[in-house]
KOLMARPA-600481 format. One record per residue (C-alpha): residue in one letter; x negated, y, z. Coordinates in pm, whole numbers, padded with zeros to 5 digits, always signed. Layout:
BEGIN
aXYZ
...
***
This chain:
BEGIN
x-12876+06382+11927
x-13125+06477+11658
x-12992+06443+11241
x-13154+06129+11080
x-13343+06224+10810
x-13280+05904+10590
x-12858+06050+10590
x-12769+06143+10256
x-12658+06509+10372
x-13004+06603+10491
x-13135+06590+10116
x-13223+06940+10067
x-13256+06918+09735
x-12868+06881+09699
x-12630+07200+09703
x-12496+07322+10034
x-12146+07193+09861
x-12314+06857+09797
x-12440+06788+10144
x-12085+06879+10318
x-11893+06664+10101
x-12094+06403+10197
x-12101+06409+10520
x-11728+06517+10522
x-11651+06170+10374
x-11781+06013+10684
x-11582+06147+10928
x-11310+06109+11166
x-10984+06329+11195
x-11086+06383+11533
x-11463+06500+11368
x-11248+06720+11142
x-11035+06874+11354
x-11325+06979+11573
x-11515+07115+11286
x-11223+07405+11208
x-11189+07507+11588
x-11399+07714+11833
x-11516+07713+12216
x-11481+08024+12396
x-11683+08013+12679
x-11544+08240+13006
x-11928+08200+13164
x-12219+08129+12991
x-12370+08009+13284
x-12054+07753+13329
x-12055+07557+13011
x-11974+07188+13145
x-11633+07200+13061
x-11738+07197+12692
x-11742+06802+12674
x-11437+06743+12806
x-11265+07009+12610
x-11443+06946+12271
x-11603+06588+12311
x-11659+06508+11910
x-11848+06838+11876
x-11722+07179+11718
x-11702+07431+11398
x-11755+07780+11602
x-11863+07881+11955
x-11797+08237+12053
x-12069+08430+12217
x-11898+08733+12330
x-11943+08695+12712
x-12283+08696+12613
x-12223+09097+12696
x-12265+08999+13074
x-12597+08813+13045
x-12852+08983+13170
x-13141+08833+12999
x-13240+08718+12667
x-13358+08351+12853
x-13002+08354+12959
x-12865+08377+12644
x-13081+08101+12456
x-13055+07809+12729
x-12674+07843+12701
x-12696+07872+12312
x-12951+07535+12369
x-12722+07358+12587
x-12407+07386+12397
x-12549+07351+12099
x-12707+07038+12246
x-12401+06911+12314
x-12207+06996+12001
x-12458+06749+11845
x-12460+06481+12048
x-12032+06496+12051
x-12017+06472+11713
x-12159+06205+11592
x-12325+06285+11311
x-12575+06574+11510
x-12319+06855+11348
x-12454+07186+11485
x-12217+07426+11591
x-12197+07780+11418
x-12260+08055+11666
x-12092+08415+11613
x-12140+08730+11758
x-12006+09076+11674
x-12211+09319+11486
x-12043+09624+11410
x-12263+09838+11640
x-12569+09611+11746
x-12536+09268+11907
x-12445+09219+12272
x-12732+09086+12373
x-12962+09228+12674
x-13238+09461+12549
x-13060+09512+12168
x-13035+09831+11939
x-12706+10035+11985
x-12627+10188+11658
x-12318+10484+11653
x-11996+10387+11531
x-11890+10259+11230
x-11698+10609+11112
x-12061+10782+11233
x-12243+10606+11021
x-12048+10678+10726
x-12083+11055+10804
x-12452+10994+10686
x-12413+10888+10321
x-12687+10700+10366
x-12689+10322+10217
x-13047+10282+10272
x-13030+10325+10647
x-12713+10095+10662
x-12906+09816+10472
x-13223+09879+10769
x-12925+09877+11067
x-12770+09527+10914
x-13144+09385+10887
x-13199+09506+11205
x-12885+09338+11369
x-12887+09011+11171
x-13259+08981+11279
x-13165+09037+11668
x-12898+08780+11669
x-13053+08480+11457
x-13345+08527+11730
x-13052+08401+11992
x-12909+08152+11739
x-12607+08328+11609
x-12583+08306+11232
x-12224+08415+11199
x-12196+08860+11234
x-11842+08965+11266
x-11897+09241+11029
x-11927+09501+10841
x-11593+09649+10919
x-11471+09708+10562
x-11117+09868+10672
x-11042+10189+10505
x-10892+10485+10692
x-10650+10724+10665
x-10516+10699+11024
x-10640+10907+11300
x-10354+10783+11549
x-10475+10409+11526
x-10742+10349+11807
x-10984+10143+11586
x-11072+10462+11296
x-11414+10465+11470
x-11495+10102+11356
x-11416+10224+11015
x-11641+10344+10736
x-11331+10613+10698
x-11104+10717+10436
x-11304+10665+10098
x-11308+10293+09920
x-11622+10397+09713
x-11816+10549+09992
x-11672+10210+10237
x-11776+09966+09942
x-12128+10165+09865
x-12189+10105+10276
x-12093+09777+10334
x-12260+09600+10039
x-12559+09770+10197
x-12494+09620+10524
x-12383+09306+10406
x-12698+09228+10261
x-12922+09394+10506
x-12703+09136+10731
x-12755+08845+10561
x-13121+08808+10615
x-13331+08516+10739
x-13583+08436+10987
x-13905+08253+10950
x-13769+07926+11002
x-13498+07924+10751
x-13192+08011+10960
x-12970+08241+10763
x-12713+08467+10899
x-12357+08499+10716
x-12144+08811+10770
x-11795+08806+10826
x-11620+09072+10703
x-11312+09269+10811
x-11025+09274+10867
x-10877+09147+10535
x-10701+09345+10385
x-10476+09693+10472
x-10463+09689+10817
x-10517+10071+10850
x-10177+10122+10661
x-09978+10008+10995
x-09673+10177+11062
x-09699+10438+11328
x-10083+10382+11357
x-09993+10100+11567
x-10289+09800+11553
x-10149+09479+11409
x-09827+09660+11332
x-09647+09597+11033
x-09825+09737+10656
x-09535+09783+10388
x-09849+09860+10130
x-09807+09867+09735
x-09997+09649+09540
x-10161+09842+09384
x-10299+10043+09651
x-10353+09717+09826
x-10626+09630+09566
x-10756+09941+09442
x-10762+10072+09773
x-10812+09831+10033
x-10977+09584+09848
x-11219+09746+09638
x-11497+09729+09998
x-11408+09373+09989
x-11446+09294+09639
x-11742+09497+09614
x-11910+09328+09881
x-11765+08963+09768
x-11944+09059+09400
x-12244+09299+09497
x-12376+09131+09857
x-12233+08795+09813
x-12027+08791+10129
x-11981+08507+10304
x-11735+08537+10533
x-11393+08714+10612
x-11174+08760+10913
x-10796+08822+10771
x-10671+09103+10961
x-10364+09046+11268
x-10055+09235+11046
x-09854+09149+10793
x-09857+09286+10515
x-09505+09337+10291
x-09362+09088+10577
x-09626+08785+10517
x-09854+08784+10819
x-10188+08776+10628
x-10297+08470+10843
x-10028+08249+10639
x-10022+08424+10316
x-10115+08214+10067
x-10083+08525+09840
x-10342+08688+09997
x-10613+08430+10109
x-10561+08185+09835
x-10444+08389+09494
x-10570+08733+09562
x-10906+08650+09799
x-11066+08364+09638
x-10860+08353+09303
x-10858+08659+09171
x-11151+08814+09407
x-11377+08475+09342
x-11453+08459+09750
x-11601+08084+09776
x-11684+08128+10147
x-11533+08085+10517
x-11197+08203+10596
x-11184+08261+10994
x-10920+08380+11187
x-10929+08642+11415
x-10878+08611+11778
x-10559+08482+11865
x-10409+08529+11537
x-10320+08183+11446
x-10151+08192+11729
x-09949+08528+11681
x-09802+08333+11389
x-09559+08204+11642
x-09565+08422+11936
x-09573+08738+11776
x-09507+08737+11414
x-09265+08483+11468
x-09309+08295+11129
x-09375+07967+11256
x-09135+07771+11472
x-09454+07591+11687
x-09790+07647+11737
x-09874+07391+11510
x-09630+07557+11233
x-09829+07828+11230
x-10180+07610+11201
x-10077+07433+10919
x-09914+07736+10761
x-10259+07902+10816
x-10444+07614+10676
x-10242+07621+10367
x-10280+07958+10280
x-10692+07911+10280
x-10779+07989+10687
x-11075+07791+10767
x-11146+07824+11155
x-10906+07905+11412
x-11073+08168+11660
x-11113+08206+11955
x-10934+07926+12127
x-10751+07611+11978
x-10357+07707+11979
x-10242+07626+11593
x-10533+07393+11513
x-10485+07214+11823
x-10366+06837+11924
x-10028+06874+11802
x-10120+06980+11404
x-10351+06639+11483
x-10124+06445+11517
x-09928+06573+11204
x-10200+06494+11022
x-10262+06094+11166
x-09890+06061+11102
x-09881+06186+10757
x-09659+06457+10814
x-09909+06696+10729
x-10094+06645+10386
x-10493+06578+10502
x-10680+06756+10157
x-10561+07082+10355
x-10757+06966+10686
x-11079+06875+10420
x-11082+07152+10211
x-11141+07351+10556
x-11377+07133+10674
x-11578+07124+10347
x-11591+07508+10414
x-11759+07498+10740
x-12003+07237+10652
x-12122+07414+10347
x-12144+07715+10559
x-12346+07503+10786
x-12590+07403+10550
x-12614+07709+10370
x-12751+07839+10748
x-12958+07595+10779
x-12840+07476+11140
x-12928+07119+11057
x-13302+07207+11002
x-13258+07455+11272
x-13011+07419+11500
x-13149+07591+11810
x-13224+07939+11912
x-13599+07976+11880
x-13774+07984+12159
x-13890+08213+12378
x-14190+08314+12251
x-14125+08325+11865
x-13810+08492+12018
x-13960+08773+12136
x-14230+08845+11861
x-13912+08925+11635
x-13660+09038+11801
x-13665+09409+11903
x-13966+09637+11773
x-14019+10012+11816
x-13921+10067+11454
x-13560+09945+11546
x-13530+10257+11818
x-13644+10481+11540
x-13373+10367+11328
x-13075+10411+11586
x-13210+10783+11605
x-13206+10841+11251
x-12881+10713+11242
x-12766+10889+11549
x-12919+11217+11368
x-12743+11169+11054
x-12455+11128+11167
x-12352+11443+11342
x-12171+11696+11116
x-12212+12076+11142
x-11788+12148+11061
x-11834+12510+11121
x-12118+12800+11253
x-12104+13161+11241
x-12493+13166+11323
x-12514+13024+11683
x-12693+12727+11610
x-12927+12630+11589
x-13037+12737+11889
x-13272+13061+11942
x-13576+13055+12155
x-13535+13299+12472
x-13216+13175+12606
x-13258+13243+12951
x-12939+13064+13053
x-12687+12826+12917
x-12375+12693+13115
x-12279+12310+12967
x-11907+12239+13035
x-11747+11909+13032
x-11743+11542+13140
x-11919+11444+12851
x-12250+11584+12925
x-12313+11459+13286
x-12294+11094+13165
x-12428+10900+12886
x-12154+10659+12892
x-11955+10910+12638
x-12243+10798+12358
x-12096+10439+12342
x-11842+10386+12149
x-11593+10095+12048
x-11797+09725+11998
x-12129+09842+12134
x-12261+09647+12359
x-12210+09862+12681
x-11820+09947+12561
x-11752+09580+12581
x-11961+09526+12920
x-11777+09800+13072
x-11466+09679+12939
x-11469+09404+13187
x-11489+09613+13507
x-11129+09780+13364
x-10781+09637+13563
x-10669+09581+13169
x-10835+09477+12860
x-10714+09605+12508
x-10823+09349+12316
x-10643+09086+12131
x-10752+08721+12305
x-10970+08836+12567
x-10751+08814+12898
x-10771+09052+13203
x-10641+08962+13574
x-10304+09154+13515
x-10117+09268+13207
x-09958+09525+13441
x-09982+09909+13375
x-09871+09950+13737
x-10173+09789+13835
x-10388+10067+13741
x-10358+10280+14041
x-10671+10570+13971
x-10529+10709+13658
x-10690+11028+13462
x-10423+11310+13541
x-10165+11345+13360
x-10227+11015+13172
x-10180+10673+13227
x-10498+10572+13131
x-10734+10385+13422
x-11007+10666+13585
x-11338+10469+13527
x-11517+10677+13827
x-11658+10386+14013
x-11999+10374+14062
x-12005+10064+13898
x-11965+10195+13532
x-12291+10418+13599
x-12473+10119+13797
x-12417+09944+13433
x-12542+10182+13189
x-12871+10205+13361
x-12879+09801+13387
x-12856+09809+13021
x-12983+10110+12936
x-13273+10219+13169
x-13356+10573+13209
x-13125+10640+12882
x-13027+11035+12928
x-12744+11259+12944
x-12700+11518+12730
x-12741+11728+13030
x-13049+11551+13131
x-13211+11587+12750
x-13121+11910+12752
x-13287+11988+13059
x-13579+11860+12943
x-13622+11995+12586
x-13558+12351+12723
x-13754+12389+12993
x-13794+12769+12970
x-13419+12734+13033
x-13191+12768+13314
x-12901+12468+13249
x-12645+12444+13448
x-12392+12193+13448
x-11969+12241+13477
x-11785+11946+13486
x-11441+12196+13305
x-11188+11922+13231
x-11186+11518+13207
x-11162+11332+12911
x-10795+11337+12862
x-10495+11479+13018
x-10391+11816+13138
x-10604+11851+13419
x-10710+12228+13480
x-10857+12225+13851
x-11213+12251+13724
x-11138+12518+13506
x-11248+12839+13735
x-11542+12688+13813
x-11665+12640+13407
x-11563+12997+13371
x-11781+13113+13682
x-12070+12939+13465
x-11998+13070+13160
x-11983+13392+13326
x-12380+13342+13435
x-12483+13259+13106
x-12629+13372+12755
x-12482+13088+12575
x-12184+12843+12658
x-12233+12480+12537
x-11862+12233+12554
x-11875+11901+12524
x-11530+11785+12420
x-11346+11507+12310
x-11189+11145+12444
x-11290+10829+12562
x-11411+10585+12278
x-11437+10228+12391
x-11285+09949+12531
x-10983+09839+12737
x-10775+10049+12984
x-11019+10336+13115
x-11071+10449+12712
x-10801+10725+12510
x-10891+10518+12195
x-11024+10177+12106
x-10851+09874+12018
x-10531+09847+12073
x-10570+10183+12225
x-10361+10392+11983
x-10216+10783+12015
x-09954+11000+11885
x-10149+11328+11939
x-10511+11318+11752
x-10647+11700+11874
x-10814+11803+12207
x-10579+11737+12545
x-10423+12041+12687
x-10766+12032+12985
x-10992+12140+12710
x-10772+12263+12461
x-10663+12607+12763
x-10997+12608+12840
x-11172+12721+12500
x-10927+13006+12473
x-10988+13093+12824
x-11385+13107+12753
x-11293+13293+12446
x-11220+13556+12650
x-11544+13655+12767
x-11682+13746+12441
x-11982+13488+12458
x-12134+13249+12223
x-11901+12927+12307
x-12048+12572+12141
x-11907+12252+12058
x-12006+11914+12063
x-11716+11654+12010
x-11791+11297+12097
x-11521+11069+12017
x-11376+10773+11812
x-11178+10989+11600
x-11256+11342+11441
x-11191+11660+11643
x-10898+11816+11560
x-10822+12112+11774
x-10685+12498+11658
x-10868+12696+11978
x-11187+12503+11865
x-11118+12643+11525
x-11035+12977+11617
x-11278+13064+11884
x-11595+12873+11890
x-11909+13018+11737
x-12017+12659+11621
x-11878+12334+11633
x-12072+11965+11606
x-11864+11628+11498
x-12113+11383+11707
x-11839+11035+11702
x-11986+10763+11903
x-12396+10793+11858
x-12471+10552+12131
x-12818+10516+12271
x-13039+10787+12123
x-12688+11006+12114
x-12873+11253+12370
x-13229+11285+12147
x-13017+11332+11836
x-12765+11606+11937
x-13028+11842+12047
x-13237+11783+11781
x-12945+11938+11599
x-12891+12214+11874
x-13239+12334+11837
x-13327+12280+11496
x-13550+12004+11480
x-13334+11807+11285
x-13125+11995+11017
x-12771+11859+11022
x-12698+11669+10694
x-12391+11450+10816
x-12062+11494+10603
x-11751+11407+10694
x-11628+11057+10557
x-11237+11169+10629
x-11015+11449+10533
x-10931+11624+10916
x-10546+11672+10977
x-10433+11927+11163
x-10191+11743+11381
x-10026+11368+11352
x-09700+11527+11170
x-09943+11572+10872
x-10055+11200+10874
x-10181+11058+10648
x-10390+11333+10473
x-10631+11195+10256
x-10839+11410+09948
x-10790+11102+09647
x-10407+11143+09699
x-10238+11102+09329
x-10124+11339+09130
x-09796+11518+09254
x-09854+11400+09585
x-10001+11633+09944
x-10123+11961+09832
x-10109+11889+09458
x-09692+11810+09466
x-09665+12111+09223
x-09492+12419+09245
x-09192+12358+09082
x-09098+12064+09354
x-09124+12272+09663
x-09284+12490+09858
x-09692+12455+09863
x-09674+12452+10248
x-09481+12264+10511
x-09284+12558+10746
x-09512+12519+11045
x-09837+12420+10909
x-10062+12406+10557
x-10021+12103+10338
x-10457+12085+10333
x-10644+11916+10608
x-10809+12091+10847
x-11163+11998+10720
x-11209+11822+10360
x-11334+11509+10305
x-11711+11506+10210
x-11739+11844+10428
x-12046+11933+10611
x-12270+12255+10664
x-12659+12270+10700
x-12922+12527+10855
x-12998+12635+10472
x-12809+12650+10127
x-12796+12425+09827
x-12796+12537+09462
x-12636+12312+09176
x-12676+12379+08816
x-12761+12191+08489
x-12482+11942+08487
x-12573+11746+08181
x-12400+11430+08079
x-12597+11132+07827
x-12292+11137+07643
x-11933+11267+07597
x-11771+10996+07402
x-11784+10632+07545
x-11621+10303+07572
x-11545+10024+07827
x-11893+09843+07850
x-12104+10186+07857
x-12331+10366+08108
x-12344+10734+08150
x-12638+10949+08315
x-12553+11258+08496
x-12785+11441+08633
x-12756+11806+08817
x-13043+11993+08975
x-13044+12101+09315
x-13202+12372+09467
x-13276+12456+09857
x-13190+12834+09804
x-13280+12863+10204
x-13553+12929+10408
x-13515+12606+10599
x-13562+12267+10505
x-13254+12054+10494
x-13085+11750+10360
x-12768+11781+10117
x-12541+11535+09998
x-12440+11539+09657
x-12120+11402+09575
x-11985+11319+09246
x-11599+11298+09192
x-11383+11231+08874
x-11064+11287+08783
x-10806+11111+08549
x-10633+11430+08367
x-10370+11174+08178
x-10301+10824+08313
x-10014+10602+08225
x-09986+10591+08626
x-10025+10829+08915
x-10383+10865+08954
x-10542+10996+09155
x-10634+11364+09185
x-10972+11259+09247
x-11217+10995+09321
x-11526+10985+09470
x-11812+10772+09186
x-12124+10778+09385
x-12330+11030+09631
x-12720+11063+09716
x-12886+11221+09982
x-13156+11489+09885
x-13421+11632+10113
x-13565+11978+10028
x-13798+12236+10106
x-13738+12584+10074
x-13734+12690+09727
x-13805+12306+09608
x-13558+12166+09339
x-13469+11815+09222
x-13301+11649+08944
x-13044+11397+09074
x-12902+11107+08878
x-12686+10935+08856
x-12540+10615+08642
x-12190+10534+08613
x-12068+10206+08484
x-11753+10308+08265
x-11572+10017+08404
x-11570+10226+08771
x-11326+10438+08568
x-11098+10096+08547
x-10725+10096+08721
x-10478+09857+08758
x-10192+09928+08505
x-09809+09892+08506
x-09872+09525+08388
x-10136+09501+08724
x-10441+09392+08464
x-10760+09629+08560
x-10759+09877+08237
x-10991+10113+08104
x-10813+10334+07944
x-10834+10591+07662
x-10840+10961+07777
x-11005+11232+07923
x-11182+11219+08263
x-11333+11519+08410
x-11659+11483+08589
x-11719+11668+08892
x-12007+11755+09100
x-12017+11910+09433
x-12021+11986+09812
x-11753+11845+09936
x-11403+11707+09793
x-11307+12133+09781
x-11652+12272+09743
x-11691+12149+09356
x-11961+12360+09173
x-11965+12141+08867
x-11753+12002+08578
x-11780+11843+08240
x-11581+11617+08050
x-11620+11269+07866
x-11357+11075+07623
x-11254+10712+07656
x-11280+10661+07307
x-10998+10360+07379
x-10836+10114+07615
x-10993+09779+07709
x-10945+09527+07997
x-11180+09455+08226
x-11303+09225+08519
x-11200+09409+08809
x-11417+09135+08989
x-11711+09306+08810
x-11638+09629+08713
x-11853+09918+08847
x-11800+10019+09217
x-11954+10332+09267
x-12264+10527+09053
x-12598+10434+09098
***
């Protein structure tokens, strides 16, 4: 069924608003009630039970078993057939909103893997976050999917919780200044007109669970609920016009943020000004009852969702389904709740431009946009960037005339290790697992004792089936290993592989043989680290959580075995969460922080073995030393962590410093950086002003390299705890030896805002240091400017981060 032209709606002259409350006026409460629910396909190839499931059409269809497809015609028939159908069901040719994840590429045959999330944010780099979001909004509108489940706007101070990698870490300014980038790159359109909307998440302080436990209850203040974990959201919401949000599964101070009105109605769209979709995450409409038990029925907990502003109900009807109908024919549930929804979707719908263009494009125009050579160039940059240098004592980068080097660990033999959390292989390979970790997405068994191959001395599933390998290379042809790319790039030397240890556990039986190699050799190279990814054969992933956040005991003995033989010993950690580990600290020559880099991870890591690429990654969370000392975060407030004061206690715990291992904002290069000349436009200001700072920076090396400037500030008197300092902005500066630059940078007096005791966002009369630096320890710089007085302020448009 095609729209008719001549319907009121299809003016396009009118405002997205205008066109869906016209067309919501002529239809059905069986029209309506398909329009805020969503098919979730188990087959793409096996789609007929759509009609009889959904026969007046539908809001959302899921695309996530897309990941098995394996080709791009595969994926655009089924996207033409449902969506075919849709329109014909609904009687009115209402196109269905496709959505796909997006966090790390789409899962789609043939797309561009980008690292995780918390690798990305090691780079500092907005400008290559905007490029990834273009390049992953482009990819899916050329399969039909205009709704991206992302950016990933969660900030961090967790280690334990499986999901950190999807996070853009600890930092709100540095999470805001990187998803507004995204958000927009995301929000692109195609030729045609179709427009993608991102969905962002998971709204709003889901990293503060207690224990580190995913969807686990968050007893977070208000205050840090807004300043904190809001300020991505409200950036992006203000900055990037974000147009969708996906509340997170917790509760948060006991009101499951599904059903709390407080959240979704006063604080997002009141207070924040959100005017776009509300969609649930999977299964968490449902989890209202099951779970969260604050609804006595599943269709309690739908219209509890729908009052407090939810929209959609993903991934399968359970809340919005036939009961809640019913409610609403008989009266018992007030109808403006089911049309306010509905006007959301529609709008959203328009706004897309699904009725213009409401299938996939075909083949051909397909293919001319969606996957260039530039997009492979960009997953390598990012890949690049992202790997942090956390310590070297002059091992690396690498020195010509190695005649041998002996590569130890599971890691290298397999480029599996490179794909993290939501890529698209994770999620592929998640399905060959005995159990899945993901909320809504069933397995055959919810067993543990089904998983009878475990990793020793874990009970996590051994993924050594040739399958898992047989999959890479289906989607990833001839992608290497690190051993294989190192093989390669060093021809002149003699590589030879250990496999050491496994991935987790306390597994030493390959331990005699790594030392016989390292014996052989000039130079030792470890890979180390977990399993970052999806369902039962990963250490950490959704829903995949730990209590102990260093290196397992199998790779942990080994180091200070190796130690022993008085030879160069390397590290490269490849993981979902930062290495943390006191033999890697005390014994290896150098150490890398690679996270997830996915599918140029081998290319990128030696590049920064060798030299060709400097590293320039900093670290985008403060490192604790062990989960007793979590959380350890650098923007702590005043009297709080290492800054309690002297007079309260002792400036240590009894077993272990109160600092982190590494800072936040940490990172070393193949050269050195200079700062001087810290001069500030003014001293004295007010509320509305702008100030210029500006530092030079000097490559005092004899290498080129890439620093990252980072400016803090500090509150020295608040009328509340402040912090001890904040990150304002950052920029990335390449440099030749010798060569200087001037960096600037403009801050918005209104970034220096805070919510006071009467919860109204305050500027407020004082003195604020300004700090530039290396890192949140390494600060070179400082100067000082005067709020001249107080003034409130829109905290929905006060200043984010610098300029």
């Amino acid at each position: 069924m095609s729209a008719n032209e001549t319907d009121p709606w299809m003016d396009e002259q009118l405002t997205a608003g205008e066109r869906a409350h016209l067309l919501l006026a002529e239809l059905s409460l069986d029209e309506k009630m398909a329009q805020v629910s969503c098919y979730f396909p188990t087959d793409i190839t096996q789609t007929d039970d759509f009609l009889q499931r959904f026969p007046r059409g539908i809001g959302e269809v899921s695309c996530l078993e897309v990941r098995s497809a394996l080709t791009l015609d595969e994926v655009t028939a089924f996207q033409h057939r449902v969506q075919a159908a849709a329109m014909e069901g609904s009687g009115h040719a209402i196109p269905a909103i496709f959505h796909m994840e997006g966090l790390c590429g789409a899962y789609l045959p043939g797309a561009t893997s980008f690292p995780s999330g918390l690798g990305r944010a090691a780079s500092w780099d907005i400008d290559l976050e905007h490029r990834i979001g273009e390049i992953v909004g482009r990819q899916e509108r050329a399969l039909g999917m205009t709704h991206t489940l992302a950016p990933v706007l969660d900030v961090s101070r967790d280690p334990r919780m499986g999901r950190q990698g999807e996070t853009y870490g600890e930092d709100p300014s540095l999470a805001a200044a990187l998803g507004v980038e995204y958000t927009r790159g995301l929000q692109g359109e195609d030729a045609a007109g179709r427009r993608t909307e991102a969905v962002a998440k998971h709204f709003v302080g889901s990293h503060h669970t207690e224990g580190g436990i995913h969807g686990a209850h968050c007893n977070v203040p208000d205050r840090t609920l807004m300043e904190v974990y809001g300020k991505p959201f409200q950036a992006a919401i203000t900055l990037a016009g974000l147009r969708g949000v996906m509340p997170s599964y917790n509760s948060v101070a006991g009101e499951p943020v599904s059903a709390s009105k407080r959240l979704l109605a006063t604080l997002l769209r009141e207070q924040m000004g959100f005017d776009g979709m509300v969609v649930s995450d999977y299964g968490a409409v449902g989890n209202l009852h099951t779970v969260q038990r604050v609804a006595q029925s599943p269709a309690h907990a739908g219209l509890a969702a729908l009052r407090a502003g939810m929209d959609v109900e993903l991934h399968v009807p359970q809340g919005f389904g036939s009961e809640l109908r019913e409610w609403f024919a008989a009266g018992r549930a007030d109808v403006a709740l089911l049309d306010r929804a509905v006007h959301q979707v529609l709008a959203a719908k328009f706004r897309m431009g699904l009725f213009e263009h409401p299938f996939a494009p075909d083949p051909n125009e397909r293919d001319n946009t969606f996957r260039s050579a530039a997009d492979s160039t960009v997953a390598l940059q990012s890949a690049r960037e992202s790997i942090v240098l956390l310590h070297n004592d002059g091992a690396l980068p690498l020195q010509p005339g190695i005649r041998k080097l002996a590569v130890i660990g599971c890691h290298a033999a397999s480029a599996r290790f490179f794909f993290g959390g939501y890529t698209h292989y994770s999620m592929a390979e998640g399905k060959l697992a005995v159990n899945s970790s993901m909320a809504g997405l069933a397995t055959p068994s919810d067993d543990l004792e089904t998983i009878t191959n475990t990793v020793p001395g874990t009970t996590i599933e051994a993924s050594d089936d040739k399958a898992f390998e047989a999959l890479l290379e289906q989607q990833q042809p001839g992608i290497r290993s690190l051993l294989d790319e190192l093989r390669v790039r060093m021809p002149d030397t003699e590589v030879n592989w250990a496999y050491g240890y496994p991935f987790a556990g306390d597994d030493d039986s390959g331990h005699d043989e790594a030392i016989a190699a390292a014996e052989r050799a000039d130079v030792v190279l470890l890979t180390l680290g977990g399993k970052h990814g999806t369902a039962s054969i990963a250490s950490m992933g959704e829903g995949i959580d730990a209590t102990n956040i260093n290196l397992p005991p199998c790779q942990e003995d080994l180091i200070a075995k190796l130690a022993r033989l008085g030879k160069p010993v390397i590290g490269v950690h490849l993981d979902g969460r930062p290495v943390s580990s006191d033999a890697a600290d005390t014994h290896l020559s150098a150490l890398l922080e690679a996270w997830s880099p996915a599918e140029a991870g081998a290319e990128a890591i030696v590049d920064v073995l060798t030299g060709t690429h400097g590293p320039s990654g900093r670290l985008p969370v403060s490192i604790a030393r062990n989960a007793g000392q979590v959380p350890v975060y650098y923007n702590h407030p005043h009297g709080s962590a290492w800054h309690q004061g002297e007079s309260i206690g002792f400036p240590d715990y009894v077993d272990a410093p109160h600092t982190p291992r590494y800072p936040f904002g940490h990172g070393l290069s193949y050269t050195r950086f200079a700062y001087t000349d810290l001069t500030l436009s003014r001293h004295r200001v007010e509320a509305g002003d702008t100030i210029d700072i500006t530092v030079t920076v000097t490559n005092d090396g004899v290498s080129p390299g890439t620093d990252v400037v980072q400016l803090y500030v500090s509150d020295t008197f608040a009328s509340v705890s402040r912090p001890v300092l904040e990150l304002a902005g950052f920029r990335r500066v390449t440099l030749e030896p010798r060569q200087q630059a001037r960096v600037v940078f403009q801050l918005d007096v209104s970034q220096l805002a805070f919510l006071d005791t009467d919860m109204r966002w305050r500027v407020e009369a004082g003195e604020i240091d300004v700090i530039v630096g290396a890192s949140s320890e390494d600060l070179r710089l400082k100067d000082t400017v005067v709020i001249g007085s107080d003034a409130l302020v829109d905290g929905r448009t006060r200043g984010f981060y610098a300029g």
